[in-house]
PyMOL Python script that loads the backbone (N, CA, C, O; Angstrom):
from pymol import cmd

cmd.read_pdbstr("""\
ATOM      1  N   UNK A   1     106.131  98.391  97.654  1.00  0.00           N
ATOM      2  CA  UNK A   1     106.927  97.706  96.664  1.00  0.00           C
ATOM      3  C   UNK A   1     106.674  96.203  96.800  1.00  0.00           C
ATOM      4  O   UNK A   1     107.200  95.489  97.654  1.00  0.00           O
ATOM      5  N   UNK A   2     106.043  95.911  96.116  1.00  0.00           N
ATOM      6  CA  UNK A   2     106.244  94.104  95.402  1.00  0.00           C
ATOM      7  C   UNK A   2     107.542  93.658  95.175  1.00  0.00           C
ATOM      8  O   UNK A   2     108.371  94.296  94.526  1.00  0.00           O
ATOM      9  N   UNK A   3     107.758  92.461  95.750  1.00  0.00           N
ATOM     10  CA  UNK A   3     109.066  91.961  95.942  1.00  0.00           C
ATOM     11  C   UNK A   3     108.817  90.406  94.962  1.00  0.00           C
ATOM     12  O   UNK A   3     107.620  90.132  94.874  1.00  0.00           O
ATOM     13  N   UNK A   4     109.388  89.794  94.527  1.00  0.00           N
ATOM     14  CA  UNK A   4     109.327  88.815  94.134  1.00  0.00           C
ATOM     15  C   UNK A   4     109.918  87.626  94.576  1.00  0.00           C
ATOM     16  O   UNK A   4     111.077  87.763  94.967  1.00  0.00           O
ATOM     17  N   UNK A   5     109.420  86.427  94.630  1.00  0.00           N
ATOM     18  CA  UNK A   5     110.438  85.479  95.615  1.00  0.00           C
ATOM     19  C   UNK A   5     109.882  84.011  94.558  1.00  0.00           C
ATOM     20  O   UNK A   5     108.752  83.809  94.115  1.00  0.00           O
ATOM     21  N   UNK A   6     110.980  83.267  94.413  1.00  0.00           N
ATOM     22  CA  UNK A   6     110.870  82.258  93.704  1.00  0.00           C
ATOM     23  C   UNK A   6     110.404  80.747  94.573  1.00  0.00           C
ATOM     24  O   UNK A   6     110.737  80.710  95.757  1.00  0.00           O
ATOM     25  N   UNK A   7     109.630  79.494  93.984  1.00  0.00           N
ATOM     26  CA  UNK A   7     109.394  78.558  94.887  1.00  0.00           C
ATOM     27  C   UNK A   7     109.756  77.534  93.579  1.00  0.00           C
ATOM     28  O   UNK A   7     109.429  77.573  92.393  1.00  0.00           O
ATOM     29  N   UNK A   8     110.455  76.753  94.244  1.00  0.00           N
ATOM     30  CA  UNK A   8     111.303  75.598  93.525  1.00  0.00           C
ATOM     31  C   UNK A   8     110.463  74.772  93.552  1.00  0.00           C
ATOM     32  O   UNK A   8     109.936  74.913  94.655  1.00  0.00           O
ATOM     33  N   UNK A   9     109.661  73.445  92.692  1.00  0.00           N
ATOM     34  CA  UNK A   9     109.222  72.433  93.236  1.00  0.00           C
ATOM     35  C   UNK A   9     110.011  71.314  92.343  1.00  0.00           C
ATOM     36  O   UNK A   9     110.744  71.670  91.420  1.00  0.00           O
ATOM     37  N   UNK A  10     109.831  70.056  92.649  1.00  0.00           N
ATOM     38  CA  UNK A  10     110.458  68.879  92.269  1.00  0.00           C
ATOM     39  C   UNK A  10     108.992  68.032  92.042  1.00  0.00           C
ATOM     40  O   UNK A  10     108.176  67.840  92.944  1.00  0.00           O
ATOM     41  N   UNK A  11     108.845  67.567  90.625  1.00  0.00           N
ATOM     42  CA  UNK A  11     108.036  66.789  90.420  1.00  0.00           C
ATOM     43  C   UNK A  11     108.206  65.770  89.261  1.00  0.00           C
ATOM     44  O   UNK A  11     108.517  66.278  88.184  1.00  0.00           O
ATOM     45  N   UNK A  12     108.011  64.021  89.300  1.00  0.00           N
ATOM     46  CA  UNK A  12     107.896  63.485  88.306  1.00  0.00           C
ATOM     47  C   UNK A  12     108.131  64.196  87.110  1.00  0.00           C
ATOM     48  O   UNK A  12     107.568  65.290  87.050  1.00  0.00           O
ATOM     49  N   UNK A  13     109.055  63.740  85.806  1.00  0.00           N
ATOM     50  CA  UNK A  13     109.229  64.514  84.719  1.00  0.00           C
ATOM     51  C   UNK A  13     107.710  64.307  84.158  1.00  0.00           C
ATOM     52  O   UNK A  13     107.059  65.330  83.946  1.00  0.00           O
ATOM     53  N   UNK A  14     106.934  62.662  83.831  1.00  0.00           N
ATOM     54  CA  UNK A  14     105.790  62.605  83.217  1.00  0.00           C
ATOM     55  C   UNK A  14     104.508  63.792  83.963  1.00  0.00           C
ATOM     56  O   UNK A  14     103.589  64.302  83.323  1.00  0.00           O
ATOM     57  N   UNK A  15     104.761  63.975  85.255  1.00  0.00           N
ATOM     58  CA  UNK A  15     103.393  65.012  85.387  1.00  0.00           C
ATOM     59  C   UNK A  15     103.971  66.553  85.381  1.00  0.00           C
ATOM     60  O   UNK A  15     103.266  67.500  85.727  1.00  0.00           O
ATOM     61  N   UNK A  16     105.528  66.715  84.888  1.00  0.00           N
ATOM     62  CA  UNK A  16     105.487  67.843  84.251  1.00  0.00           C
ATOM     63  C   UNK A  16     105.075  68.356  83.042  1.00  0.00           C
ATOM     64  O   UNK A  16     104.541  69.431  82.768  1.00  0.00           O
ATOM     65  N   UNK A  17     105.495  67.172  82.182  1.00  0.00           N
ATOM     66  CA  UNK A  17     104.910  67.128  80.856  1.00  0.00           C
ATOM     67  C   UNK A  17     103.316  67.212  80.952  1.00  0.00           C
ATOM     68  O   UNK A  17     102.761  68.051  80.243  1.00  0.00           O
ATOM     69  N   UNK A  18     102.729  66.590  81.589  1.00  0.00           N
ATOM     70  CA  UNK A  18     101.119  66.908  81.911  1.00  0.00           C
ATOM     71  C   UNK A  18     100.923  67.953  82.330  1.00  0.00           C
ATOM     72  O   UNK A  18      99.815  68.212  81.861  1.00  0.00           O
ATOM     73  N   UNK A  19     101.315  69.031  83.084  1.00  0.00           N
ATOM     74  CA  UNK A  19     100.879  70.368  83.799  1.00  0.00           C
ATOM     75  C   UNK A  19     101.499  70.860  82.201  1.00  0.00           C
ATOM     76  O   UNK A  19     100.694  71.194  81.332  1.00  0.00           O
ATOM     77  N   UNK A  20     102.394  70.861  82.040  1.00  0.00           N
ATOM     78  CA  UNK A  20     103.231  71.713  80.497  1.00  0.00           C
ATOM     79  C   UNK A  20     101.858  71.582  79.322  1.00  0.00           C
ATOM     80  O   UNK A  20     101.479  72.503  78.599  1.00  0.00           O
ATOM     81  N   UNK A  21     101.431  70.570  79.361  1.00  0.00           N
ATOM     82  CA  UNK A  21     100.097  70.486  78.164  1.00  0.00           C
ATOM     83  C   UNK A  21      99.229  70.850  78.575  1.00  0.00           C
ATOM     84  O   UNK A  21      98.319  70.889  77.748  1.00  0.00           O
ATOM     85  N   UNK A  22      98.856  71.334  79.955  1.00  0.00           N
ATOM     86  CA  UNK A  22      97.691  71.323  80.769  1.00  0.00           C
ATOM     87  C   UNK A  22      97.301  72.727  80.271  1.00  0.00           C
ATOM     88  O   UNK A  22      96.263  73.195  79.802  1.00  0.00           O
ATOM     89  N   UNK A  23      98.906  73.380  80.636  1.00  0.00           N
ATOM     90  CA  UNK A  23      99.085  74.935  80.775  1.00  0.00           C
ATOM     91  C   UNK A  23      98.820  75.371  79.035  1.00  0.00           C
ATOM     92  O   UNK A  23      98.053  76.282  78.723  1.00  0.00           O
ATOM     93  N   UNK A  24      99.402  74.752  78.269  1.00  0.00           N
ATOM     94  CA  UNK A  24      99.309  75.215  76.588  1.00  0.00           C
ATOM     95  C   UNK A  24      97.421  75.285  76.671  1.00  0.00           C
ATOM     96  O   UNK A  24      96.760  76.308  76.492  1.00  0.00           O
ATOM     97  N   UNK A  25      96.929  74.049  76.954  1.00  0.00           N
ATOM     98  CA  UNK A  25      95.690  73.808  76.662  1.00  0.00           C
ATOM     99  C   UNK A  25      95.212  75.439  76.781  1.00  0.00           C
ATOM    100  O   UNK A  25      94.899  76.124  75.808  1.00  0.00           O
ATOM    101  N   UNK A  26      95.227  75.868  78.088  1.00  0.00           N
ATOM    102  CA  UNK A  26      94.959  77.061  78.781  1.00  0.00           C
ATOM    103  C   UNK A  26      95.114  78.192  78.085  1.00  0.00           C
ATOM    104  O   UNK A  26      94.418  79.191  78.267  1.00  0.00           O
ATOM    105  N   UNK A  27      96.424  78.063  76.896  1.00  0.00           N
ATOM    106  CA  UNK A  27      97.237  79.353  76.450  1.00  0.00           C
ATOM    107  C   UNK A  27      97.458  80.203  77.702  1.00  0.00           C
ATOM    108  O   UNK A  27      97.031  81.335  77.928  1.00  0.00           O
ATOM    109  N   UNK A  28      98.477  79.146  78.729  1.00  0.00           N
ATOM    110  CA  UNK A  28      99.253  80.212  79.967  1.00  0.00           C
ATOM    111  C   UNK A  28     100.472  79.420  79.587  1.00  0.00           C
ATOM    112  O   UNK A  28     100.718  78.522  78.782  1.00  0.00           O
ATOM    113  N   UNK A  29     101.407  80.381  80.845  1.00  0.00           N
ATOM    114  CA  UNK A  29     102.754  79.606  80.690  1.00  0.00           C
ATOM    115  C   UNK A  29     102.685  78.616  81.914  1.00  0.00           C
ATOM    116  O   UNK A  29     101.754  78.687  82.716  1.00  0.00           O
ATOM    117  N   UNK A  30     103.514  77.859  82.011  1.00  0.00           N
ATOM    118  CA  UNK A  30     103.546  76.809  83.228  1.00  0.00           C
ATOM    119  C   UNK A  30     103.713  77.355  84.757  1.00  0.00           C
ATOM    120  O   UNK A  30     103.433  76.657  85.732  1.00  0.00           O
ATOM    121  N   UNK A  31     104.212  78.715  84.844  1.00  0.00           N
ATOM    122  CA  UNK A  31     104.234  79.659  85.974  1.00  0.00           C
ATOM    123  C   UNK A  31     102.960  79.960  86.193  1.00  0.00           C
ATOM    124  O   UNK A  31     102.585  79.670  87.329  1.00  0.00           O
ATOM    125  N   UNK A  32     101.728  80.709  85.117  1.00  0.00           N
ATOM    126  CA  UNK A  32     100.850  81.308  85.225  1.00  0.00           C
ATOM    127  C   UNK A  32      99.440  79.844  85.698  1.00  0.00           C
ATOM    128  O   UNK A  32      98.498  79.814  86.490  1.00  0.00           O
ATOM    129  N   UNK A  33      99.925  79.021  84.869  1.00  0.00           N
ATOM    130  CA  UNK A  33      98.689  78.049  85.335  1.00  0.00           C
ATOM    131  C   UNK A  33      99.041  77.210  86.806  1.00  0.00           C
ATOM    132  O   UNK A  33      98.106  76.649  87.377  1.00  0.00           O
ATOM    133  N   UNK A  34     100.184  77.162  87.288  1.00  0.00           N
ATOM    134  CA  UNK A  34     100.269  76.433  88.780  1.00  0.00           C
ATOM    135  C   UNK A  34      99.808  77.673  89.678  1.00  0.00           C
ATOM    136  O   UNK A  34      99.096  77.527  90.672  1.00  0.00           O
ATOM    137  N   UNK A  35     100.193  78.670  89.316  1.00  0.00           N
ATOM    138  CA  UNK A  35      99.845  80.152  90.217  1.00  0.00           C
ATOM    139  C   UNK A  35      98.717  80.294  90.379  1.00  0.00           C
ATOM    140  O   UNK A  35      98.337  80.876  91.394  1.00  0.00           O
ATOM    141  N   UNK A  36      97.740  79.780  89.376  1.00  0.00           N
ATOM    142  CA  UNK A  36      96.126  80.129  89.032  1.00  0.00           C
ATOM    143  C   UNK A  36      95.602  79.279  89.591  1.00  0.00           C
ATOM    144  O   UNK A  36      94.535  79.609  90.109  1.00  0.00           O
ATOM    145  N   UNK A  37      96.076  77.705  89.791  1.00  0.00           N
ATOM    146  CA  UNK A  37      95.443  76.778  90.700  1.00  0.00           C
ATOM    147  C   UNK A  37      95.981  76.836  91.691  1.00  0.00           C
ATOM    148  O   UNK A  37      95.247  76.433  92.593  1.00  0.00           O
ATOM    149  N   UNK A  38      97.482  77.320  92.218  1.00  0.00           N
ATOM    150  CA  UNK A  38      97.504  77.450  93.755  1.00  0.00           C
ATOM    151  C   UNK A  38      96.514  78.327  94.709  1.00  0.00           C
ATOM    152  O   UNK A  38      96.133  78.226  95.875  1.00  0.00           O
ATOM    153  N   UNK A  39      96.233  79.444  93.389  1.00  0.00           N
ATOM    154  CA  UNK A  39      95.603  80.090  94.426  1.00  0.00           C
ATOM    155  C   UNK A  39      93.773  80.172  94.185  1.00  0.00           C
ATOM    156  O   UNK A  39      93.044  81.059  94.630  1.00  0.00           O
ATOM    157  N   UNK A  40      93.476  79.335  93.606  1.00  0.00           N
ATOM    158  CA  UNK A  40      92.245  78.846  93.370  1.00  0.00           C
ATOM    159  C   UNK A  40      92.034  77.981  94.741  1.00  0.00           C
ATOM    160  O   UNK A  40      90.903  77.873  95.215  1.00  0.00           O
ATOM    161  N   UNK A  41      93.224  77.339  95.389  1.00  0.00           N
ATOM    162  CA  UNK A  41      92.873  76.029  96.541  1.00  0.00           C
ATOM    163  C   UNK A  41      92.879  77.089  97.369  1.00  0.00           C
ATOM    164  O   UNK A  41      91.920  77.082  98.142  1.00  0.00           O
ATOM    165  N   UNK A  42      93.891  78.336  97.527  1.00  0.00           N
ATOM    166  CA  UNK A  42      94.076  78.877  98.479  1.00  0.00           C
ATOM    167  C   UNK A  42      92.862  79.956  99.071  1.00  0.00           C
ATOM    168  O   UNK A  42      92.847  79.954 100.302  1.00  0.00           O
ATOM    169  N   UNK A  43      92.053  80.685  98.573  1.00  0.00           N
ATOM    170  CA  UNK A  43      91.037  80.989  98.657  1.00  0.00           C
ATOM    171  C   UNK A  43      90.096  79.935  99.043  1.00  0.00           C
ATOM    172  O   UNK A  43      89.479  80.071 100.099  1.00  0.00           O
ATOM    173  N   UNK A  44      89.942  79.058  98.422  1.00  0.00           N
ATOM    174  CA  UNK A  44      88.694  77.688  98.957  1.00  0.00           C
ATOM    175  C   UNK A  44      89.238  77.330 100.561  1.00  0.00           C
ATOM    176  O   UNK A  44      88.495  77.304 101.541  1.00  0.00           O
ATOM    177  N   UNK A  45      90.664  77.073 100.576  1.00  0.00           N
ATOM    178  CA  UNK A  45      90.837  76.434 101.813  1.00  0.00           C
ATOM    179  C   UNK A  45      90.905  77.778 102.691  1.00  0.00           C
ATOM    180  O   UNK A  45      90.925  77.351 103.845  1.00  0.00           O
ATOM    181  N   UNK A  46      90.961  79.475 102.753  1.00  0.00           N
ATOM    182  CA  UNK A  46      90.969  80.056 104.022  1.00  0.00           C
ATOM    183  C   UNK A  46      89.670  80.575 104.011  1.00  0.00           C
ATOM    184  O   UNK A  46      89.335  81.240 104.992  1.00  0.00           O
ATOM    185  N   UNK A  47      88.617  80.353 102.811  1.00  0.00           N
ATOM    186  CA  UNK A  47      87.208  80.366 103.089  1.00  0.00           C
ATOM    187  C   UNK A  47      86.274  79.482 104.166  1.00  0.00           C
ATOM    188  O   UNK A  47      85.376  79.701 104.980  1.00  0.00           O
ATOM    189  N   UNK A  48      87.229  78.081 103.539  1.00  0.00           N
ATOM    190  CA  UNK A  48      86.810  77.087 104.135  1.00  0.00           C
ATOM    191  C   UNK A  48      86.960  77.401 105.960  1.00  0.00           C
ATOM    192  O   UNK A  48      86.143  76.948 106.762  1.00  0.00           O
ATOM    193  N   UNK A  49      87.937  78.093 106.284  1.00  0.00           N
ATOM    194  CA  UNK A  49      88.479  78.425 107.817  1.00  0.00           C
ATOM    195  C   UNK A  49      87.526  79.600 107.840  1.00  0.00           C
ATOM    196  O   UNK A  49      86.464  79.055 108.138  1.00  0.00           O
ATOM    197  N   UNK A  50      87.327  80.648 107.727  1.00  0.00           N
ATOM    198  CA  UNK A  50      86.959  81.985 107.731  1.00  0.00           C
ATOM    199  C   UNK A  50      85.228  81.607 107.983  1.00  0.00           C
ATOM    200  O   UNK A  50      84.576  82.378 108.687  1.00  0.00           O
ATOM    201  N   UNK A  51      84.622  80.500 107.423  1.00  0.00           N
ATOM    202  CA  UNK A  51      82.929  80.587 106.846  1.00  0.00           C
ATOM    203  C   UNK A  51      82.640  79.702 107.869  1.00  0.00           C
ATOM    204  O   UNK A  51      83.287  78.720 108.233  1.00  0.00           O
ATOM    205  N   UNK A  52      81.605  80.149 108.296  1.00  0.00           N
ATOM    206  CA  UNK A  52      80.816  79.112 108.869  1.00  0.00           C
ATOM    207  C   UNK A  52      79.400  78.763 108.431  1.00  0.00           C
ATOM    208  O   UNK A  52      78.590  79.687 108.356  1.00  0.00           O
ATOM    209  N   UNK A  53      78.970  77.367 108.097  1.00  0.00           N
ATOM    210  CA  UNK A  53      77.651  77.284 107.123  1.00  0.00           C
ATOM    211  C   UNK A  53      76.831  76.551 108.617  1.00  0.00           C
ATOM    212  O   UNK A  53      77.243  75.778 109.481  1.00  0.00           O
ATOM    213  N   UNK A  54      75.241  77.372 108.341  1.00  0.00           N
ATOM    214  CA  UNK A  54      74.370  76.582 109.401  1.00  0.00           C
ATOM    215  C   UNK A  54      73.287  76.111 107.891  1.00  0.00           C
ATOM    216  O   UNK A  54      73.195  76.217 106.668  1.00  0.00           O
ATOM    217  N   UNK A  55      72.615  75.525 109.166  1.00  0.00           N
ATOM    218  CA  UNK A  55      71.347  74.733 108.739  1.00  0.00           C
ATOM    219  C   UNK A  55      70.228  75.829 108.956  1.00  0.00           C
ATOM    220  O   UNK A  55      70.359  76.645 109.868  1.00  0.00           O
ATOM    221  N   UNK A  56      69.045  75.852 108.054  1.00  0.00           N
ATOM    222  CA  UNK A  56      67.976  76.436 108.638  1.00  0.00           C
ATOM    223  C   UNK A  56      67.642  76.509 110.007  1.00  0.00           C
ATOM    224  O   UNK A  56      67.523  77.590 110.585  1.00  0.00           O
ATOM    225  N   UNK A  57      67.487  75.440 110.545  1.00  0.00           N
ATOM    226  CA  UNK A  57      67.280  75.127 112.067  1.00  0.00           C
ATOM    227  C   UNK A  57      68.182  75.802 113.067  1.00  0.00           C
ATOM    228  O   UNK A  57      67.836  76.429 114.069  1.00  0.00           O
ATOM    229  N   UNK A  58      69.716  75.503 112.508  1.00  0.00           N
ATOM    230  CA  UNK A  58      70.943  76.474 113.173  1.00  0.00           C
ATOM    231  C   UNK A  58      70.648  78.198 113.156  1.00  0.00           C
ATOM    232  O   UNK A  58      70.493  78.971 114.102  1.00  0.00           O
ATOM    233  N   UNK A  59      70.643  78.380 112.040  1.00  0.00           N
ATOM    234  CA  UNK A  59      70.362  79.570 112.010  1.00  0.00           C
ATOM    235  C   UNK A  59      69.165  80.231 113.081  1.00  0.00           C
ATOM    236  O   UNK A  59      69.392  81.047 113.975  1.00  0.00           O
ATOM    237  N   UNK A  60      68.189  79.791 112.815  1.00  0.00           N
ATOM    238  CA  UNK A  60      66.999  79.971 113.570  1.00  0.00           C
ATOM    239  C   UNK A  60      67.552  79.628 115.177  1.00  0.00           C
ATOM    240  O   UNK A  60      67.366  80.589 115.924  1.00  0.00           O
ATOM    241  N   UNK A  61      67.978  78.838 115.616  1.00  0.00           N
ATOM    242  CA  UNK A  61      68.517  78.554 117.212  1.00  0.00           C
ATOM    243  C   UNK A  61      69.355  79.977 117.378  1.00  0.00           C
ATOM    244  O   UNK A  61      69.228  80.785 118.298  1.00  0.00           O
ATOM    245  N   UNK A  62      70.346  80.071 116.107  1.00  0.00           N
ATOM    246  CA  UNK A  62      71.813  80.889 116.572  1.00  0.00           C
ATOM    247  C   UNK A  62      70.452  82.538 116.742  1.00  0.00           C
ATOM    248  O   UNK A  62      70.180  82.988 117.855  1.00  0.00           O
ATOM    249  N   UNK A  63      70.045  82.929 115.881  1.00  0.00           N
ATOM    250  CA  UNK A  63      69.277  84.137 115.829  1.00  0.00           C
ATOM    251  C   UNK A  63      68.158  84.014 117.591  1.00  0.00           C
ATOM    252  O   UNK A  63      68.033  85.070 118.211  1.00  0.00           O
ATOM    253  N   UNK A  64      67.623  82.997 118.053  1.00  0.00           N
ATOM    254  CA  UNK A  64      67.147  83.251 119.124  1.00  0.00           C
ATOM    255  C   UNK A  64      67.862  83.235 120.001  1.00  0.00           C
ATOM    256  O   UNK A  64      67.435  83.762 121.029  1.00  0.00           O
ATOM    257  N   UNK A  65      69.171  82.680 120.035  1.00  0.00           N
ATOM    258  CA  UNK A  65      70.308  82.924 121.240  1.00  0.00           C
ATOM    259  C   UNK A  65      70.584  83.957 121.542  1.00  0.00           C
ATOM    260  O   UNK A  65      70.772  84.547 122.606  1.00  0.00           O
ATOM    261  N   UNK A  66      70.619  84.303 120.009  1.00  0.00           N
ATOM    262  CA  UNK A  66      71.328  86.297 119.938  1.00  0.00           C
ATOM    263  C   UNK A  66      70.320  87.115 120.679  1.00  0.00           C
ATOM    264  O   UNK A  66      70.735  88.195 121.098  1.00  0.00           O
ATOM    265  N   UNK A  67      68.985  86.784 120.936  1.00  0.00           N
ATOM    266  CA  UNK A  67      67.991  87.424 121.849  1.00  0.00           C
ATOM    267  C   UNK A  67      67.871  87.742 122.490  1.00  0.00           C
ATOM    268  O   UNK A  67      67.604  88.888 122.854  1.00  0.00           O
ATOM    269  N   UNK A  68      68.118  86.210 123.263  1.00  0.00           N
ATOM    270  CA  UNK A  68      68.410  86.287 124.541  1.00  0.00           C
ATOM    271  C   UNK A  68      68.925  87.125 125.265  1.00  0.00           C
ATOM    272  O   UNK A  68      70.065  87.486 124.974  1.00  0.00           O
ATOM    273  N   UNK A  69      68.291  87.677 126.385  1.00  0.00           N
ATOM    274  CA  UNK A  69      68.887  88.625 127.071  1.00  0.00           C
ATOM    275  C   UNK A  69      69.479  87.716 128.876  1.00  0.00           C
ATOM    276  O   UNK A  69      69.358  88.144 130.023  1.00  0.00           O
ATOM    277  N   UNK A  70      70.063  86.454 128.390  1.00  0.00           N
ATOM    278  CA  UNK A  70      70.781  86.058 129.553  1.00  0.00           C
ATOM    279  C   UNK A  70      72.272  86.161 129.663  1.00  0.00           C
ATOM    280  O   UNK A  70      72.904  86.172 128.607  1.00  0.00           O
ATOM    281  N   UNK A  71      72.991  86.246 130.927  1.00  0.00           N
ATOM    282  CA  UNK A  71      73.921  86.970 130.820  1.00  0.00           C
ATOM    283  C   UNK A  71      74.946  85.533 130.735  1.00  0.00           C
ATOM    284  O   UNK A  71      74.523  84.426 131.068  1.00  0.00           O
ATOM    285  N   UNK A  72      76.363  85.775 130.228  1.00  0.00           N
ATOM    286  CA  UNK A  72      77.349  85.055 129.815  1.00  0.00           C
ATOM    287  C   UNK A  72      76.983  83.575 130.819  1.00  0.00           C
ATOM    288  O   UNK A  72      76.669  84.029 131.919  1.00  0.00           O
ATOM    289  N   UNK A  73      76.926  82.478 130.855  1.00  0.00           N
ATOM    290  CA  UNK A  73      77.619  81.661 131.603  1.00  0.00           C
ATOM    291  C   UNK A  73      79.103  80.705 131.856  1.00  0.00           C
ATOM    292  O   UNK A  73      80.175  80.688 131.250  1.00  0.00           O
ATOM    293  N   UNK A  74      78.791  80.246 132.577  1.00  0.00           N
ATOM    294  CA  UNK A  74      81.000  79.982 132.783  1.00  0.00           C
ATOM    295  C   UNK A  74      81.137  79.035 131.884  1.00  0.00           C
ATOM    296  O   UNK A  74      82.019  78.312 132.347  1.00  0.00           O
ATOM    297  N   UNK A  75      80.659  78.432 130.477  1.00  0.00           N
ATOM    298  CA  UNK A  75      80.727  77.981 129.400  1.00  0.00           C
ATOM    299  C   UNK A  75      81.106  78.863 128.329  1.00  0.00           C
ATOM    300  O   UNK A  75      82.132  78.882 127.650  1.00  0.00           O
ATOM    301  N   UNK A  76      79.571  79.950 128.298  1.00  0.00           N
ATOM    302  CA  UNK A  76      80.380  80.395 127.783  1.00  0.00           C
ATOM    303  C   UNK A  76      81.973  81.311 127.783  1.00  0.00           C
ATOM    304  O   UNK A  76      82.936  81.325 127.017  1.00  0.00           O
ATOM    305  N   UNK A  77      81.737  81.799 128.666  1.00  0.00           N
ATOM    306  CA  UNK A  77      83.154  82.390 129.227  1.00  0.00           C
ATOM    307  C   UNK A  77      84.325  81.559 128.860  1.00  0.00           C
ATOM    308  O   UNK A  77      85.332  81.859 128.217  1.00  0.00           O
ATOM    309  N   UNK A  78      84.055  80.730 129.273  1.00  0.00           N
ATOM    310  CA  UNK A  78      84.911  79.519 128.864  1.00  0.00           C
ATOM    311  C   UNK A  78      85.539  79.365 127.551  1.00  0.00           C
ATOM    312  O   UNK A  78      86.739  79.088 127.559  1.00  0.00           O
ATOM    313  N   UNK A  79      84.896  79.504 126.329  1.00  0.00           N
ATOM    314  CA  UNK A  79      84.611  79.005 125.193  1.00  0.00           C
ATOM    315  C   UNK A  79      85.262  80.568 124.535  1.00  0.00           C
ATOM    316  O   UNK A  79      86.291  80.711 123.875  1.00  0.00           O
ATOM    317  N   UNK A  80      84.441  81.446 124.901  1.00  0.00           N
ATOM    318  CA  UNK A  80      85.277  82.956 124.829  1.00  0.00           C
ATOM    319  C   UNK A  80      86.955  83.242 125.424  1.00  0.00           C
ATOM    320  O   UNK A  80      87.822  83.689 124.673  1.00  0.00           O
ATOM    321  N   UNK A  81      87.110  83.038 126.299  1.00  0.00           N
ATOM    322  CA  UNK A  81      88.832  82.660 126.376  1.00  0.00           C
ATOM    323  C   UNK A  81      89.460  81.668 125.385  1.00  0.00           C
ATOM    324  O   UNK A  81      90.540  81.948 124.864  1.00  0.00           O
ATOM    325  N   UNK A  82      88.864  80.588 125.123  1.00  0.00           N
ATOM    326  CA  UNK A  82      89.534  79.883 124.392  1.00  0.00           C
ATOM    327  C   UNK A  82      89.794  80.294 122.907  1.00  0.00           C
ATOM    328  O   UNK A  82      90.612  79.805 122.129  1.00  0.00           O
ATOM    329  N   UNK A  83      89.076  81.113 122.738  1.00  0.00           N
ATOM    330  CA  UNK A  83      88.572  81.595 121.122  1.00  0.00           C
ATOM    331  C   UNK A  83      89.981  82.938 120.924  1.00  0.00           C
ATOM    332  O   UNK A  83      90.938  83.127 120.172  1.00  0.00           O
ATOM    333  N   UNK A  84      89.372  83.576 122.049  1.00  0.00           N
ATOM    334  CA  UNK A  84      91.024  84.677 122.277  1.00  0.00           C
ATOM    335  C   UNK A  84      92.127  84.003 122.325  1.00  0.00           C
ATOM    336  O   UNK A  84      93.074  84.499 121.715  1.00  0.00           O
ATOM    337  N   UNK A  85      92.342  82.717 123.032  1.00  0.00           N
ATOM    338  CA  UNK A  85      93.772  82.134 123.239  1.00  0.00           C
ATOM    339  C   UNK A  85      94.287  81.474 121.680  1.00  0.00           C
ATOM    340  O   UNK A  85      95.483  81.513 121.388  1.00  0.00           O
ATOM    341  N   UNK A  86      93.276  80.881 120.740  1.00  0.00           N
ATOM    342  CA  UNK A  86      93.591  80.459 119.502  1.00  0.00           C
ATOM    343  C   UNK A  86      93.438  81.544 118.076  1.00  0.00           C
ATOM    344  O   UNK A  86      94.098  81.331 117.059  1.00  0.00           O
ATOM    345  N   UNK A  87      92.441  82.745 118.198  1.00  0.00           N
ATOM    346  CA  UNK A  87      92.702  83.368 117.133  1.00  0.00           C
ATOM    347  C   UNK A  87      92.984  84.765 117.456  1.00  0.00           C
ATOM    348  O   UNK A  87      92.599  85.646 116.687  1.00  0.00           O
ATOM    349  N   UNK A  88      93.469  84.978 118.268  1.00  0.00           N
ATOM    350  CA  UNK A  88      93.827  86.556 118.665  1.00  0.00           C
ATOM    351  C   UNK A  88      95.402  86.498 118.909  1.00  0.00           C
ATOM    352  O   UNK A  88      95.924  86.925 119.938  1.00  0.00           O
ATOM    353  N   UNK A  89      96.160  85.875 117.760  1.00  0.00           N
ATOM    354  CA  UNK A  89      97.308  85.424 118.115  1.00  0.00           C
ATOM    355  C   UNK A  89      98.285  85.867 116.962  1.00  0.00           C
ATOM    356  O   UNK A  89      99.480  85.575 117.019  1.00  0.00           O
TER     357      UNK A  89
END
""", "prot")
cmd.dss("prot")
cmd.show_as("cartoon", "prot")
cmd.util.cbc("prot")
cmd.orient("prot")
C-alpha cells in the first residue's frame, strides 16, 4: 500500500508565480512539475554517489590491478574496513 504524505514549502510569492507559469507552460499542475524536477535532481544526485567515472588510463590500471594475483596489503585492508564502516550501515 502507497501511503501518501504531504511536503509544505514556503517560497517568495514572485517565484511562485514563476514555477505556476513554468508548470502551465508544461501543461502540468504545480504539484506535478516540482515532483518532476525534484526527482529529476534526485536521480542525478544518487547517480552521482552510486557511479564511479575513470579515465581510459584508470580503467586500464583498475583492470590490471584486478589481475593481479597479490594478496591484500594492510592498505588495502585498511581501506576495506573503512568502506564496511561507512556503507554497510
Amino acid at each position: 500500500m502507497n501511503t501518501v504524505a504531504k511536503i509544505c514549502l514556503n517560497t517568495p510569492a514572485v517565484d511562485k508565480q514563476q514555477l505556476l507559469k513554468a508548470a502551465s507552460l508544461c501543461h502540468q499542475s504545480l504539484t506535478e512539475f516540482m515532483l518532476q524536477a525534484a526527482y529529476e535532481r534526485l536521480y542525478k544526485v544518487l547517480q552521482a554517489r552510486d557511479t564511479i567515472t575513470l579515465s581510459d588510463a584508470e580503467w586500464e590500471h583498475f583492470q590490471a590491478f584486478l589481475h593481479t594475483a597479490d594478496e591484500p596489503n594492510a592498505v588495502l585492508q585498511a581501506a576495506a574496513l573503512e568502506y564496511l564502516k561507512e556503507f554497510q550501515q
